[in-house]
C-alpha positions in Angstrom: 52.4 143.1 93.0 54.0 140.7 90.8 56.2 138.5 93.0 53.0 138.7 95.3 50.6 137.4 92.9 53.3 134.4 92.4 53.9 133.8 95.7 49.8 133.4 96.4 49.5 131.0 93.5 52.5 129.1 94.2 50.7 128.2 97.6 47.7 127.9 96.4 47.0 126.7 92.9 43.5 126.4 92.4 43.4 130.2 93.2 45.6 131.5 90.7 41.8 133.1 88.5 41.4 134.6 91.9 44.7 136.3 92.5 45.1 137.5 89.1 41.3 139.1 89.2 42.3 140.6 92.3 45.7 141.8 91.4 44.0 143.4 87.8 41.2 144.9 90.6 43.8 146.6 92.4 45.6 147.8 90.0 43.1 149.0 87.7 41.9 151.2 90.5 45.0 152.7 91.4 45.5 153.4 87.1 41.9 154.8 87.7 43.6 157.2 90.6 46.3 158.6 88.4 43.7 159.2 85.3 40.9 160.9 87.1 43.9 163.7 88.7 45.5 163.6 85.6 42.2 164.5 83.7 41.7 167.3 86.0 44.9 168.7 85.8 44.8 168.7 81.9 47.8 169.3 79.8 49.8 170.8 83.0 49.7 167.2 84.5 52.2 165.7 81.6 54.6 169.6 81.6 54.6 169.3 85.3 55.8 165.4 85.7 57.7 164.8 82.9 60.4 166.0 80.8 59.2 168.2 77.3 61.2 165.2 75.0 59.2 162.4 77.5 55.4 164.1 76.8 56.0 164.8 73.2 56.9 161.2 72.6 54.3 159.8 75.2 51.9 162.2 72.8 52.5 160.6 69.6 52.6 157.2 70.5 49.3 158.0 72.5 48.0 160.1 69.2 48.9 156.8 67.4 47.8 153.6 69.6 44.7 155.3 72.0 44.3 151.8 72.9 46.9 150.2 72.6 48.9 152.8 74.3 47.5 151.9 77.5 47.0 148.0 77.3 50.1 147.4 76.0 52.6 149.0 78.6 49.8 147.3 81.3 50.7 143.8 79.9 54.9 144.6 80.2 56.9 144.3 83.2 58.8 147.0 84.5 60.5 149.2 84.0 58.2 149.9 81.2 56.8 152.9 82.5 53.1 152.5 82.4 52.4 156.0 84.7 53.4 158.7 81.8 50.6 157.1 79.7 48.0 156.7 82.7 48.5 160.6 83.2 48.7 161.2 79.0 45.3 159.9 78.8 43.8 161.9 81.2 45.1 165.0 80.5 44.2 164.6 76.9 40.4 163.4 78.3 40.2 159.6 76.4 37.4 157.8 77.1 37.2 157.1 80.1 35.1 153.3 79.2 38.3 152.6 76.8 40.2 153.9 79.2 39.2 151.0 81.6 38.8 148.6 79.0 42.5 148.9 77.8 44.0 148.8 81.4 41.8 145.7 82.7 42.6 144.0 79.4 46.3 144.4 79.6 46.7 143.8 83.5 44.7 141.1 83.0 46.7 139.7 80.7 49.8 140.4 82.3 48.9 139.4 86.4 46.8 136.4 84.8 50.0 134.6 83.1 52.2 135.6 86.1 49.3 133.6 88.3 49.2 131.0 85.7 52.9 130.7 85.6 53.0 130.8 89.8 50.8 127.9 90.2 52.4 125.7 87.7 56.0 126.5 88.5 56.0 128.7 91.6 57.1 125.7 94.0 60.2 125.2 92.1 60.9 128.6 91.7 60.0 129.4 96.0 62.3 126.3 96.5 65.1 127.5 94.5 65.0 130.9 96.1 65.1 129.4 99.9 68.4 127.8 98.7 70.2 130.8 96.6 68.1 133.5 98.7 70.4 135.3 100.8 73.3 135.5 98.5 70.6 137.0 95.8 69.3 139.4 98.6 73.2 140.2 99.6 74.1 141.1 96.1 70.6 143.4 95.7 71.3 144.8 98.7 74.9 145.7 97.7 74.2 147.0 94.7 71.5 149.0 95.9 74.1 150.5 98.5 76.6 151.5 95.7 73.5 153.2 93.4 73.1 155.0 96.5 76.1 156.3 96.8 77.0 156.9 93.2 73.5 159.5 93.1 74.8 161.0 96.7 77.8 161.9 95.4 76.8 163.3 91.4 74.0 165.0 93.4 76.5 166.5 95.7 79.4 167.0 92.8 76.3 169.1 90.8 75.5 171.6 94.0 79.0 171.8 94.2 79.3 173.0 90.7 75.8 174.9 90.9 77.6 176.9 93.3 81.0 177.5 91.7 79.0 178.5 89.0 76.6 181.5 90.6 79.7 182.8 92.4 81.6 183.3 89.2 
């Protein structure tokens, strides 16, 4: 979503309001999504997702901020995760009016300065990415091959030892 809001107000600049509004839109409904299952679920939704050490610390910093738990995550890029705290304030029923509030506010924030930032020096940055493109895309794609292979082959070592293990 964020390269794409770029991208859009790199071409067109006196759209950039527009593609942030929309970009906040979309996203505020899928955060919407994840909140209304979560809140439904209840507390099961953060035990069955996450690790025990992930909720209790999502918990107390959602105990602490309400708010600002949710707008502030909403505003950074990844990989802040924003999804543990969608799913924390559901299951622990917050409002759901401040619950909207805080994530249009912080997308808002966040996809209107990536807009901003698009149409003043999205050309430059589109132009310096047709030059250096494929190399970039090359080494991502490399990298992304050796990742790959590194989790085949833990996940494969730790059946392998799963195994040695239940026949001892």
């Amino acid at each position: 979503m964020d390269a794409l809001t770029i991208v859009l107000a790199a071409h067109d600049r006196q759209l950039w309001a527009y593609y942030a509004v929309m970009a906040t839109l979309g996203s505020v409904v899928g955060g919407y999504v994840t909140y209304r299952l979560a809140r439904k679920q209840g507390e099961n939704a953060l035990a069955k997702r996450f690790s025990r050490k992930k909720v209790e610390k999502v918990n107390k910093v959602f105990a602490r901020w309400g708010f600002g738990a949710i707008a502030i995550p909403a505003i950074l890029p990844p990989p802040m995760p924003l999804v543990p705290f969608l799913v924390a304030a559901g299951a622990m029923q917050y409002s759901l009016k401040k619950f909207i509030a805080a994530l249009t506010l912080g997308r808002l924030i966040r996809y209107g300065l990536l807009a901003y930032l698009g149409a003043i020096y999205g050309r430059q940055i589109l132009s310096w990415f047709s030059r250096f493109g494929y190399p970039i895309l090359y080494t991502v794609i490399g990298i992304a091959l050796v990742g790959a292979a590194v989790l085949i082959i833990r996940w494969r070592m730790s059946k392998l030892k799963g195994r040695a293990k239940s026949a001892a």
